[in-house]
C-alpha positions in Angstrom: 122.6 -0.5 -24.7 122.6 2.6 -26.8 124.0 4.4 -29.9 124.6 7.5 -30.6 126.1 9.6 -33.0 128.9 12.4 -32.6 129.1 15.6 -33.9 132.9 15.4 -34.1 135.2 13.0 -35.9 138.4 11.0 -34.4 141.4 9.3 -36.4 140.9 5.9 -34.3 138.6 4.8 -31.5 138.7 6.7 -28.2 137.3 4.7 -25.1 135.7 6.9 -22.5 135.7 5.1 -18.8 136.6 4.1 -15.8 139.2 1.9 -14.2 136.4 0.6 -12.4 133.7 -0.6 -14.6 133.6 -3.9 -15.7 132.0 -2.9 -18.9 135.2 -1.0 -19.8 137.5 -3.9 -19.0 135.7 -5.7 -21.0 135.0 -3.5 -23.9 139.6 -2.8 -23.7 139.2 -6.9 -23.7 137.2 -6.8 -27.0 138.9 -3.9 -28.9 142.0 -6.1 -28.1 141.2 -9.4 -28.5 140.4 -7.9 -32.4 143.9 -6.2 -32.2 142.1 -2.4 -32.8 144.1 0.9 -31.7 142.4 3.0 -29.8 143.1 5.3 -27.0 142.0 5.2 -23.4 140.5 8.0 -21.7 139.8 7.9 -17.9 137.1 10.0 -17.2 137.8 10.3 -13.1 140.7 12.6 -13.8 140.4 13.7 -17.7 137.9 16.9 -17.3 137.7 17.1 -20.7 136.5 13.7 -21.1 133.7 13.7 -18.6 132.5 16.4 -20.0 132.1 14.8 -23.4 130.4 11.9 -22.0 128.2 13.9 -20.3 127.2 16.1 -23.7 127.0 12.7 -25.6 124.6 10.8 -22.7 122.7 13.5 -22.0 124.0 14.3 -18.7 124.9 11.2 -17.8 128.7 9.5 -17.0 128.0 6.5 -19.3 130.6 4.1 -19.7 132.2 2.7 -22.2 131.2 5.5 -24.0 133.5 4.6 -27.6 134.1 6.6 -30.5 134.8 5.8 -33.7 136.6 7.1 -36.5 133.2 7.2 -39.2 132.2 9.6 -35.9 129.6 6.5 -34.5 129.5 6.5 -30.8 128.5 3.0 -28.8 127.7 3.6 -25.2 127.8 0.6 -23.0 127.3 -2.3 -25.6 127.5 -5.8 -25.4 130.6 -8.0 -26.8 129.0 -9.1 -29.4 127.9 -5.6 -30.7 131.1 -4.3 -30.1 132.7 -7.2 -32.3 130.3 -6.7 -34.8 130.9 -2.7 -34.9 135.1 -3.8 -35.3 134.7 -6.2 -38.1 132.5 -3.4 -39.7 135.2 -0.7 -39.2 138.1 -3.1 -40.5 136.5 -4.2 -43.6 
């Protein structure tokens, strides 16, 4: 699990992943169980997107890479630290 911060800021939380990983269904699972918007970006066939993933990991296609509005950037986190990171952003 890491954290990292952006350099730019979004209007809601952008998932960064694959259809794939299990970590990204369950991070989509997570963000909608707590009933946050977000958009979905699939890295396989957004260029854009893997690119970004690879600035913000260092090279590396990290995913769920997620990005939040304050500009905070979770990369592969657990549910409970994704939780906690929604009930910080919606209070």
């Amino acid at each position: 699990m890491q954290r990292f911060t952006t350099f730019m800021s979004n209007q809601q939380i952008t998932v960064y992943g694959t259809p794939w990983c299990g970590d990204c269904k369950r991070a989509l699972r997570v963000l909608d169980q707590h009933q946050a918007s977000y958009q979905y970006v699939n890295i396989e066939v957004d260029d854009g997107g893997r690119s970004y993933v690879e600035q913000v990991n260092r090279g590396s296609q990290s995913v769920p890479t997620i990005v939040f509005p304050d500009g905070s950037v979770l990369v592969e986190p657990s549910a409970s630290v994704l939780a906690q990171k929604l009930a910080g952003v919606s209070s």
